[in-house]
DSSP file (Angstrom, degrees, kcal/mol; ACC not computed):
  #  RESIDUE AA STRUCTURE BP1 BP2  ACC     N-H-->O    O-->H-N    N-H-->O    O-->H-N    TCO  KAPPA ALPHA  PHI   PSI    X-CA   Y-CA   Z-CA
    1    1 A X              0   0    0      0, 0.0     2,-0.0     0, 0.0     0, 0.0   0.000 360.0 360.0 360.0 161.1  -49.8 -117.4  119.8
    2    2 A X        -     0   0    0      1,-0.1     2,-0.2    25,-0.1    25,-0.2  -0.511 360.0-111.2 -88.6 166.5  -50.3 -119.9  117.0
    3    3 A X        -     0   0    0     23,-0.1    25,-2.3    45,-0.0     2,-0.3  -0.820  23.8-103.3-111.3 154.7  -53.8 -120.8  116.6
    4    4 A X  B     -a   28   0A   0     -2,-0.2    44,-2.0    42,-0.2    45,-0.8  -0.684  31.0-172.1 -82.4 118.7  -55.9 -124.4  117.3
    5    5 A X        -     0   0    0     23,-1.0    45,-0.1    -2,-0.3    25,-0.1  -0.835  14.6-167.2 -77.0  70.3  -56.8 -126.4  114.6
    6    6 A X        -     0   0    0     -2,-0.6    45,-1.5    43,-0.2     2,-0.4  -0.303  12.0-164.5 -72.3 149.6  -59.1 -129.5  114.9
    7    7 A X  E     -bc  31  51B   0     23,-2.0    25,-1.6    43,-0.2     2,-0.3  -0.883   7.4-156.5-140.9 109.0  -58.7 -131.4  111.4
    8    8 A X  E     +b   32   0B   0     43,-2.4     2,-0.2    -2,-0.4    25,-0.2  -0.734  36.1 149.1 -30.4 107.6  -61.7 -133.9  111.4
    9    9 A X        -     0   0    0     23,-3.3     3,-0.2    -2,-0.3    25,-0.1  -0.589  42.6-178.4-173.9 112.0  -60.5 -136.5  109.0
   10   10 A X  S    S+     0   0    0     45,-0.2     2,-0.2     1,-0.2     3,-0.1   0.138  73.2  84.1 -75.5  15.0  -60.7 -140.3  108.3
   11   11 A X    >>  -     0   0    0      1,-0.2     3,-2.1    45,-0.0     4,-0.6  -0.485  63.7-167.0-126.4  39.8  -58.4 -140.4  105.2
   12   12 A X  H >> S+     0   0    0      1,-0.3     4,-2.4    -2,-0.2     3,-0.8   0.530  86.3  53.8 -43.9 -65.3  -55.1 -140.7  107.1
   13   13 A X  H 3> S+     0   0    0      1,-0.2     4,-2.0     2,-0.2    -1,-0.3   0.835 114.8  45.1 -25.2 -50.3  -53.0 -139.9  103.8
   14   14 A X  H <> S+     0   0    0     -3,-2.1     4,-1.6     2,-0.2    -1,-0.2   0.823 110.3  51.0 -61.4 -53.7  -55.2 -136.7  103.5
   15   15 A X  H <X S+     0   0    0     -3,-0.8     4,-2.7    -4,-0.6     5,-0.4   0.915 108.4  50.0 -66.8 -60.6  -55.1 -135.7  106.9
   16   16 A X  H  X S+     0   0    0     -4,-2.4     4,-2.6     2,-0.2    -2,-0.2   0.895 110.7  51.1 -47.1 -32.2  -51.1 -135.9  107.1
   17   17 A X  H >X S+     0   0    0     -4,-2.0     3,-1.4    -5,-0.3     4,-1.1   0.860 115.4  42.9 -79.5 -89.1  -50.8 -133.8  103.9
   18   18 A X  H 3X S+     0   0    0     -4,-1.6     4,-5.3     1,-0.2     5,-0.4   0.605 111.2  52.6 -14.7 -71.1  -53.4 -131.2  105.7
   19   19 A X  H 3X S+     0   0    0     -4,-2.7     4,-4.0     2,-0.2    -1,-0.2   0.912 113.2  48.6 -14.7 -69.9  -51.4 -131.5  109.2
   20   20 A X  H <X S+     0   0    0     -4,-2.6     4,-4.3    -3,-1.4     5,-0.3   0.870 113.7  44.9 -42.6 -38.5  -47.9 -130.5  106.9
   21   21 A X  H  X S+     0   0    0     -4,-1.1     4,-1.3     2,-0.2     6,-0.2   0.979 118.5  40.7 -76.6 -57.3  -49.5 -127.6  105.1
   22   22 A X  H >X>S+     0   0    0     -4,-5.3     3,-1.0    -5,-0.2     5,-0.8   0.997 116.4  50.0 -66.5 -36.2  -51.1 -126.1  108.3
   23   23 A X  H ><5S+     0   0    0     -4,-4.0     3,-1.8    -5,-0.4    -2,-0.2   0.930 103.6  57.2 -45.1 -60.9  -48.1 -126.9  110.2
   24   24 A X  H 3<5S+     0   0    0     -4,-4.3    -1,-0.3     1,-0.2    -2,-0.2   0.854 111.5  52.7 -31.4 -34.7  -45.7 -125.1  107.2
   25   25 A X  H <<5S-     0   0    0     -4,-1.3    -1,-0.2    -3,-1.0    -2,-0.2   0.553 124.8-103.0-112.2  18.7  -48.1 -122.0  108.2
   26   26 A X  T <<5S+     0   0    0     -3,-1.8    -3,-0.2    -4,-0.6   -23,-0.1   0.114  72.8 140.2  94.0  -2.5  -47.6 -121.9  112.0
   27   27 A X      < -     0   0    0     -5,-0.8     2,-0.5    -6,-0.2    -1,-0.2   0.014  50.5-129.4 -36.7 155.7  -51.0 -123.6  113.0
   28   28 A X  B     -a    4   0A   0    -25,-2.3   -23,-1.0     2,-0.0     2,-0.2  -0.932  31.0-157.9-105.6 151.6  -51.3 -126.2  115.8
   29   29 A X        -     0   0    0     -2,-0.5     2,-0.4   -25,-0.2   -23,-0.1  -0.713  15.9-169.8-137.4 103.7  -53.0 -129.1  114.5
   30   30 A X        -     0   0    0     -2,-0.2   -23,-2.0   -25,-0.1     2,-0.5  -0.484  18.3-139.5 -82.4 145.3  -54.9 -131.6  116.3
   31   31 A X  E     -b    7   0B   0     -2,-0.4     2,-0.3   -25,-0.2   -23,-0.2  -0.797  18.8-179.3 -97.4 141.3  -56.0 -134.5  114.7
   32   32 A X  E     -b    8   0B   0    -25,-1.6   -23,-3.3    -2,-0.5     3,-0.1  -0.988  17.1-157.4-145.9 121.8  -59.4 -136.5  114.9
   33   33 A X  S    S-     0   0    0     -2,-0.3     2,-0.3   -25,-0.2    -1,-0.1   0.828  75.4  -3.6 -84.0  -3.0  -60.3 -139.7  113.0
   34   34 A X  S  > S-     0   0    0    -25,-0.1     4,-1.0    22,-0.1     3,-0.5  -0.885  87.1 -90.9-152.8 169.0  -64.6 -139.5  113.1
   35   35 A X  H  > S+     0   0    0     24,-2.1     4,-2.0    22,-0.5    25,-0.1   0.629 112.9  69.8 -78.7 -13.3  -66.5 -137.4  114.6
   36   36 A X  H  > S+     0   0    0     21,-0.5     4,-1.2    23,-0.3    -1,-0.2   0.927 110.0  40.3 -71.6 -36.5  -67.1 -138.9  118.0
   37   37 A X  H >4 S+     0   0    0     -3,-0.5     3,-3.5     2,-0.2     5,-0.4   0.926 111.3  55.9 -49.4 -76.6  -63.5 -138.2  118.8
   38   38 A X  H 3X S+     0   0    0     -4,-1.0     4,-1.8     1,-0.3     3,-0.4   0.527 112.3  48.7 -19.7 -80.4  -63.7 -134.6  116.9
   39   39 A X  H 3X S+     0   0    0     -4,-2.0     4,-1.2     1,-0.3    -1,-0.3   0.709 114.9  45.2 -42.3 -52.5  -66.9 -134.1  119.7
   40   40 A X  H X< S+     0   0    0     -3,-3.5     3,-1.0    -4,-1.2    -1,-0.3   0.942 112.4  43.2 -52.1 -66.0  -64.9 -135.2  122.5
   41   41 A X  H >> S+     0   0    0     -3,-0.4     3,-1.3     1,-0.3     4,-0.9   0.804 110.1  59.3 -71.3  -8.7  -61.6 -133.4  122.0
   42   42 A X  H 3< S+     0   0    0     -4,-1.8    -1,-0.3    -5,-0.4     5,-0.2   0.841 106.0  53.0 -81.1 -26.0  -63.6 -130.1  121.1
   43   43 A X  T << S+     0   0    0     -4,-1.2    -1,-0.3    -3,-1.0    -2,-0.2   0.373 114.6  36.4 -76.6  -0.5  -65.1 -130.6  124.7
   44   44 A X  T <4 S+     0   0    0     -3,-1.3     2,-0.4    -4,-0.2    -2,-0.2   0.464 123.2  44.8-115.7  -2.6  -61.9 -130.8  126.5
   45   45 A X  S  < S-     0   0    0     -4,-0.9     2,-0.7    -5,-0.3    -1,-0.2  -0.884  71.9-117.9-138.5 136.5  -60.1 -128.1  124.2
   46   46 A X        -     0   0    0     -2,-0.4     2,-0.3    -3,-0.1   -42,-0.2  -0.879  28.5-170.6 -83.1  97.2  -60.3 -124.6  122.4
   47   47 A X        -     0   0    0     -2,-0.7   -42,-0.2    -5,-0.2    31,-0.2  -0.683  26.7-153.6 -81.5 137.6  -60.1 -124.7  118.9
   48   48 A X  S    S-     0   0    0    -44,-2.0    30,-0.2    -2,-0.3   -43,-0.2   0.540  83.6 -15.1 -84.2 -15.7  -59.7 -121.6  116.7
   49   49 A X        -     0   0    0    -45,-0.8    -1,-0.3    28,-0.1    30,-0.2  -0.382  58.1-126.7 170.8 133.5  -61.4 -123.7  114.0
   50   50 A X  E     - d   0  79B   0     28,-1.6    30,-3.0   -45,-0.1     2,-0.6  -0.537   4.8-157.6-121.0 130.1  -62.6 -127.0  112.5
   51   51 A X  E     -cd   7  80B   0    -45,-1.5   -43,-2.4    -2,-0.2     2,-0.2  -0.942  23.6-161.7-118.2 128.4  -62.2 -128.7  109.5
   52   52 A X  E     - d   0  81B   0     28,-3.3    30,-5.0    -2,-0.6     2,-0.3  -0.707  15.7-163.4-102.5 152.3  -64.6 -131.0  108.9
   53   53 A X  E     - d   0  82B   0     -2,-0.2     8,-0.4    28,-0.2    30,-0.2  -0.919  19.1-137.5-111.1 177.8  -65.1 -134.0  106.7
   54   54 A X  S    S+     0   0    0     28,-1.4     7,-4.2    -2,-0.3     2,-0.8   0.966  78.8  29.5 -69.9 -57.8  -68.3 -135.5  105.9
   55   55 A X  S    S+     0   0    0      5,-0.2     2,-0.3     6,-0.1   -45,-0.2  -0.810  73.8 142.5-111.2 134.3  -68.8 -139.1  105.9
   56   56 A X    >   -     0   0    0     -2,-0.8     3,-0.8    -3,-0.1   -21,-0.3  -0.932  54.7 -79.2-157.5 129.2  -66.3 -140.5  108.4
   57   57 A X  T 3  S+     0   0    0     -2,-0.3     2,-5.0     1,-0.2   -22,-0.5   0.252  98.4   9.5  -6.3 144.7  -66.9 -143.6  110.8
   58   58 A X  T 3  S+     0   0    0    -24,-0.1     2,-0.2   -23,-0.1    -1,-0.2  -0.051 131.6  24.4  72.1 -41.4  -68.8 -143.5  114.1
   59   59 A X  S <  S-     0   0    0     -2,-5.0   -24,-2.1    -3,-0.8   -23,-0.3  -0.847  83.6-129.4-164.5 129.4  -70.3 -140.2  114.0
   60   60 A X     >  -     0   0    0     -2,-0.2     4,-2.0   -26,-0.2    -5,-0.2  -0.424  24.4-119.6 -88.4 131.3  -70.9 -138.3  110.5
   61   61 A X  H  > S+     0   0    0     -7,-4.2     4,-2.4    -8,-0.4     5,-0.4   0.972 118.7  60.1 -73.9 -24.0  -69.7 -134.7  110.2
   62   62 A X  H >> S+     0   0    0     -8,-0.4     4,-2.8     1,-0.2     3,-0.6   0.948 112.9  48.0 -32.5 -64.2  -74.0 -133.4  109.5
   63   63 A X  H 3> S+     0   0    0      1,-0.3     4,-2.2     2,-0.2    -1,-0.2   0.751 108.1  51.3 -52.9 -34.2  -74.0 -135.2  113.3
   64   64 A X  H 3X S+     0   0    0     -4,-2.0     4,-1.6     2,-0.2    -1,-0.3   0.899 114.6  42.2 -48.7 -66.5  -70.9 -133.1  114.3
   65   65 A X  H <X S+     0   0    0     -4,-2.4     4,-2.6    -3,-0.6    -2,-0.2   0.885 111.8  53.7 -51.5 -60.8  -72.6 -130.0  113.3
   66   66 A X  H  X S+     0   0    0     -4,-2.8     4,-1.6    -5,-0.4    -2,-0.2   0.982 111.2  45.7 -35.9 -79.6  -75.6 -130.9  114.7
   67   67 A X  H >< S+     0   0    0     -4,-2.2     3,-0.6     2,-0.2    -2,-0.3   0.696 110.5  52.3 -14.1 -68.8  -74.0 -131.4  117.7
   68   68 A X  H >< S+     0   0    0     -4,-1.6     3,-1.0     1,-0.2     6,-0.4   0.812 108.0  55.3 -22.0 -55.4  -71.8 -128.1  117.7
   69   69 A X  H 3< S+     0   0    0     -4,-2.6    -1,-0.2     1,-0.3    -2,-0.2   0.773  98.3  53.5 -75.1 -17.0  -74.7 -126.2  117.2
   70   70 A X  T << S+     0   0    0     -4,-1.6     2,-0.7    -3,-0.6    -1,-0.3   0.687 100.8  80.7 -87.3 -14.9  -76.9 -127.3  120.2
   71   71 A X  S X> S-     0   0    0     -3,-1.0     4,-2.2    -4,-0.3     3,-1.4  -0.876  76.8-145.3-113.8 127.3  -73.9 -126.3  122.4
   72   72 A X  T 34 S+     0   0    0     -2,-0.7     4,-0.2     1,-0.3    -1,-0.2   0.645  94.0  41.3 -67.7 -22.2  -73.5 -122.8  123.1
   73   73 A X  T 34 S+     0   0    0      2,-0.1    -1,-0.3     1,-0.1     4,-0.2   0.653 114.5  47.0 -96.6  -7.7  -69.6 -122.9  123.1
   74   74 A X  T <4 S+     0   0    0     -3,-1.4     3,-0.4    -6,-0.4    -2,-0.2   0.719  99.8  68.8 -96.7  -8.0  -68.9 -125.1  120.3
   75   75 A X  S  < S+     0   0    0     -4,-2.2    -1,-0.1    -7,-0.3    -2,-0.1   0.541  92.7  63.8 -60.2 -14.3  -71.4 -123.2  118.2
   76   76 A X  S    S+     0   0    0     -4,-0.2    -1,-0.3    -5,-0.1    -2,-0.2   0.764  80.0  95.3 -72.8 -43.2  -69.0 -120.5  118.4
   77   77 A X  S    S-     0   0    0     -3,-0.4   -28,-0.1    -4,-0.2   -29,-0.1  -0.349  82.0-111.0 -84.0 128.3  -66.0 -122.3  116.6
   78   78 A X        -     0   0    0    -30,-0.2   -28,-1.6   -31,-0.2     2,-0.4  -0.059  34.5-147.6 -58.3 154.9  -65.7 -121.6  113.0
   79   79 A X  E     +d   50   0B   0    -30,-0.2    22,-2.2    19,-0.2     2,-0.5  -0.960  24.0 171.1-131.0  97.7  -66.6 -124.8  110.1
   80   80 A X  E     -de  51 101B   0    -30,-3.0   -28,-3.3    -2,-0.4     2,-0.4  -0.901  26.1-146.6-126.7 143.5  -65.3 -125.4  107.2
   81   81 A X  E     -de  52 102B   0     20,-2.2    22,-2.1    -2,-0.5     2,-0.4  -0.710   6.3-160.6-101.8 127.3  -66.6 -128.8  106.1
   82   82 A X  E     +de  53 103B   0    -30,-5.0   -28,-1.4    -2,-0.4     2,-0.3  -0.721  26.7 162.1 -83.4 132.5  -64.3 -131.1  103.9
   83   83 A X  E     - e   0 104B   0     20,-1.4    22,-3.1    -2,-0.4     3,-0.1  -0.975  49.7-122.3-162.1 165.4  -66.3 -134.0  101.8
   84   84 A X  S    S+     0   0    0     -2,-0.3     2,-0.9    20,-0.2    22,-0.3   0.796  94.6  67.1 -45.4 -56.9  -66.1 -136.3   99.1
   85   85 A X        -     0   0    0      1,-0.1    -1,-0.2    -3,-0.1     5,-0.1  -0.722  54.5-167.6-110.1 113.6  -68.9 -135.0   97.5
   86   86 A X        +     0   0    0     -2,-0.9    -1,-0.1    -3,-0.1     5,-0.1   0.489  39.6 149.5 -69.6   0.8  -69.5 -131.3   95.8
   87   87 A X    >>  -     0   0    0      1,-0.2     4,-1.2     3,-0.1     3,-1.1  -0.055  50.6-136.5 -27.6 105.3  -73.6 -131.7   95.5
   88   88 A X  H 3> S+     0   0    0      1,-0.2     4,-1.7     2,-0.2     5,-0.3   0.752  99.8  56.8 -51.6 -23.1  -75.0 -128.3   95.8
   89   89 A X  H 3> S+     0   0    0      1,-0.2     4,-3.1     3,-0.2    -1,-0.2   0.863 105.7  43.8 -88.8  -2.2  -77.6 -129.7   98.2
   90   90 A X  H <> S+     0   0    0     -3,-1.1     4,-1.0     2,-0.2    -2,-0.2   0.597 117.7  56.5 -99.4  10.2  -75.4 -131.1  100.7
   91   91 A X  H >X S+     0   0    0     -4,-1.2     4,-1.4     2,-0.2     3,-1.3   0.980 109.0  40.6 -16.6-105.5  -73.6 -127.6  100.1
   92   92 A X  H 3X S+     0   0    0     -4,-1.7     4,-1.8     1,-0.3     3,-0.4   0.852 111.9  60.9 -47.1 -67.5  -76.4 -125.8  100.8
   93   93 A X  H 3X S+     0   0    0     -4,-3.1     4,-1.6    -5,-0.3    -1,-0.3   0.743 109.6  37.4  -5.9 -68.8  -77.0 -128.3  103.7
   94   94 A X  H <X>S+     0   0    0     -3,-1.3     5,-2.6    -4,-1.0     4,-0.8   0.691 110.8  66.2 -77.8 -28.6  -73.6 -127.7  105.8
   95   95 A X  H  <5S+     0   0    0     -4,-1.4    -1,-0.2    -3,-0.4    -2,-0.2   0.959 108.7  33.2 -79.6 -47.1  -73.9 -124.1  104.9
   96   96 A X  H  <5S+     0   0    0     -4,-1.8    -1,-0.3     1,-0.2    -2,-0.2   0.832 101.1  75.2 -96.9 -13.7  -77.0 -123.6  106.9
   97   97 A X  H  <5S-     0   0    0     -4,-1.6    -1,-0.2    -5,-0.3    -2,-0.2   0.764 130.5 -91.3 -39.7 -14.3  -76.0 -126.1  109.7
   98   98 A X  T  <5S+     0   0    0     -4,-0.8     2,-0.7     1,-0.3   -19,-0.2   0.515  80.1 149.7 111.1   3.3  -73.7 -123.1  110.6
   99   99 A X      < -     0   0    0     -5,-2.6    -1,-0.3     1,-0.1   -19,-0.1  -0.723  33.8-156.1 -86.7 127.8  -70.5 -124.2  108.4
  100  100 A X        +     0   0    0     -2,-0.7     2,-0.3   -21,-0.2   -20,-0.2   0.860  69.6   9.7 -59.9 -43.0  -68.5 -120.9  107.2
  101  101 A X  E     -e   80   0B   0    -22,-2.2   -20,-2.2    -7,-0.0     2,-0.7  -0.822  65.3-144.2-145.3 176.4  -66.9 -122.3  104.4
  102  102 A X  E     -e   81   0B   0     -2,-0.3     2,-0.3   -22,-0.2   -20,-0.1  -0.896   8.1-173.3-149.4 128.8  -66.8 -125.6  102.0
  103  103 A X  E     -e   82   0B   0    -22,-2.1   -20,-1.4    -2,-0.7     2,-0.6  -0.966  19.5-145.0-128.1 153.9  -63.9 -127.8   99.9
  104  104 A X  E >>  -e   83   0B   0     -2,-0.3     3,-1.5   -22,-0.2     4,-0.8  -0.975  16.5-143.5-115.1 124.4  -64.7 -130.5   97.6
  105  105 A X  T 34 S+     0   0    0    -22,-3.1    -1,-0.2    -2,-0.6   -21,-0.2   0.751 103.9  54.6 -57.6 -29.4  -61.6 -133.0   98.2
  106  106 A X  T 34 S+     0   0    0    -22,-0.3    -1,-0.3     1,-0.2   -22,-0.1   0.575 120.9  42.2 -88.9  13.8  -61.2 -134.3   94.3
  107  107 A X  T <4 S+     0   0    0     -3,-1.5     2,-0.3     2,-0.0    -2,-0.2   0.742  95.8 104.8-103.8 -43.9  -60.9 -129.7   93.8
  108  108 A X     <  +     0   0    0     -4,-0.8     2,-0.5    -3,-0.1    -3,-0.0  -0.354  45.9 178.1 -85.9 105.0  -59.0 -129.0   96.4
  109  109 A X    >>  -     0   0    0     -2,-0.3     3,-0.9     1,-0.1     4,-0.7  -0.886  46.4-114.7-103.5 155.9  -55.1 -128.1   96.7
  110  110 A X  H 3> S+     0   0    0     -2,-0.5     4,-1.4     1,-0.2     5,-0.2   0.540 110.4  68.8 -68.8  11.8  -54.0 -127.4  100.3
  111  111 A X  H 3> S+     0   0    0      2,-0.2     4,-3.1     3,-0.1     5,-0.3   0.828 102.3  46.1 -82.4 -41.4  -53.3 -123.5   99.3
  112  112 A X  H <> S+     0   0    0     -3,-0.9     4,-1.8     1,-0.2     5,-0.3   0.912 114.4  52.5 -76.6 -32.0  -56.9 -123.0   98.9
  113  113 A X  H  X S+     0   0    0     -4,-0.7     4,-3.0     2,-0.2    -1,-0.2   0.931 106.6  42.8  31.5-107.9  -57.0 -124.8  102.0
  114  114 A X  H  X S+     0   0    0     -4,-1.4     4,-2.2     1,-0.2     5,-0.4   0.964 113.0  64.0 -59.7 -44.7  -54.8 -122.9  104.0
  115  115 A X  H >X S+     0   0    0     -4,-3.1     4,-2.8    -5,-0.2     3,-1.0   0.982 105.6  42.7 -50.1 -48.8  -56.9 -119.5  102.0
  116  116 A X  H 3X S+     0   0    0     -4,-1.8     4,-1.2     1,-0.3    -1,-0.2   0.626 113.7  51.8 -92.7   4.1  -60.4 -120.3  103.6
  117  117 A X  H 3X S+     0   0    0     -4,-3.0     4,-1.4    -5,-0.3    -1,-0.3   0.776 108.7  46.5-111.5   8.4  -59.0 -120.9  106.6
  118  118 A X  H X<>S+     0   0    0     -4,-2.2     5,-1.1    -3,-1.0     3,-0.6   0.938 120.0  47.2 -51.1 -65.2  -57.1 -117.6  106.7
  119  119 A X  H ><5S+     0   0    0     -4,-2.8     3,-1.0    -5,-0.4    -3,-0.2   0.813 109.2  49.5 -50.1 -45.4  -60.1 -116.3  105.7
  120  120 A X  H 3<5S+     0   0    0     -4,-1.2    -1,-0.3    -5,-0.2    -3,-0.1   0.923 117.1  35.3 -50.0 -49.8  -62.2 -117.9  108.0
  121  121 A X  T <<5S-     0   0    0     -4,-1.4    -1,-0.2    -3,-0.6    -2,-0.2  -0.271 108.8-117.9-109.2  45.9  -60.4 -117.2  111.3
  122  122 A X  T < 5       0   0    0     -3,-1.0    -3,-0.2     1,-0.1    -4,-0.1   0.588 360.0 360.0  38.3  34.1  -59.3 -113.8  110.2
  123  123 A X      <       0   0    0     -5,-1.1    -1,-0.1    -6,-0.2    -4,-0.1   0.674 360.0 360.0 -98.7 360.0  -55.6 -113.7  110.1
């Protein structure tokens, strides 16, 4: 069975190239534009793993994380947090909020992508 994919992501271009690429590689992928949806659908819905980004409308992905972690079943769900900004402290930050793995969008092509989240969720 294909595995669930929330993609956190205010950037619509950004997110639609993400969508294609997990899609190409047999993912489901839901999409969420800020992190108050992203909080919502993760409560109705299992995800196999999240990709977050950082600064996004309504609710911020630090708030997201925060969030995740105080609830014992969403704490469970793997992180890896997408942003703007490669700053080793907000790095370091997400890393011990409980996010597994970290891309800096201006770095990033969607194979490495599609690598940390094979990595992440073990396939």
């Amino acid at each position: 069975m294909a595995q669930k994919i929330l993609l956190v992501e205010d950037e619509k271009i950004l997110a639609d190239l993400l969508e294609k690429k997990l899609k190409e590689e047999n993912y489901k992928v839901s999409i969420a534009p800020n992190g108050q949806a992203s909080l919502s659908k993760m409560k109705k819905e299992d995800f196999d793993l999240v990709l977050l980004d950082v600064l996004m409308p309504k609710k911020g992905g630090f708030e997201v994380l925060e969030e995740m972690q105080a609830d014992p079943r969403l704490k469970k769900i793997p992180v890896i947090i997408i942003s703007n900004s490669g700053q080793p402290v907000e790095i370091s930050r997400a890393l011990e909020m409980g996010a597994r793995d970290y891309l800096v969008k201006t770095q990033f092509d969607p194979k490495e992508v599609i690598e940390k989240v094979k990595k992440t969720i073990g396939e």
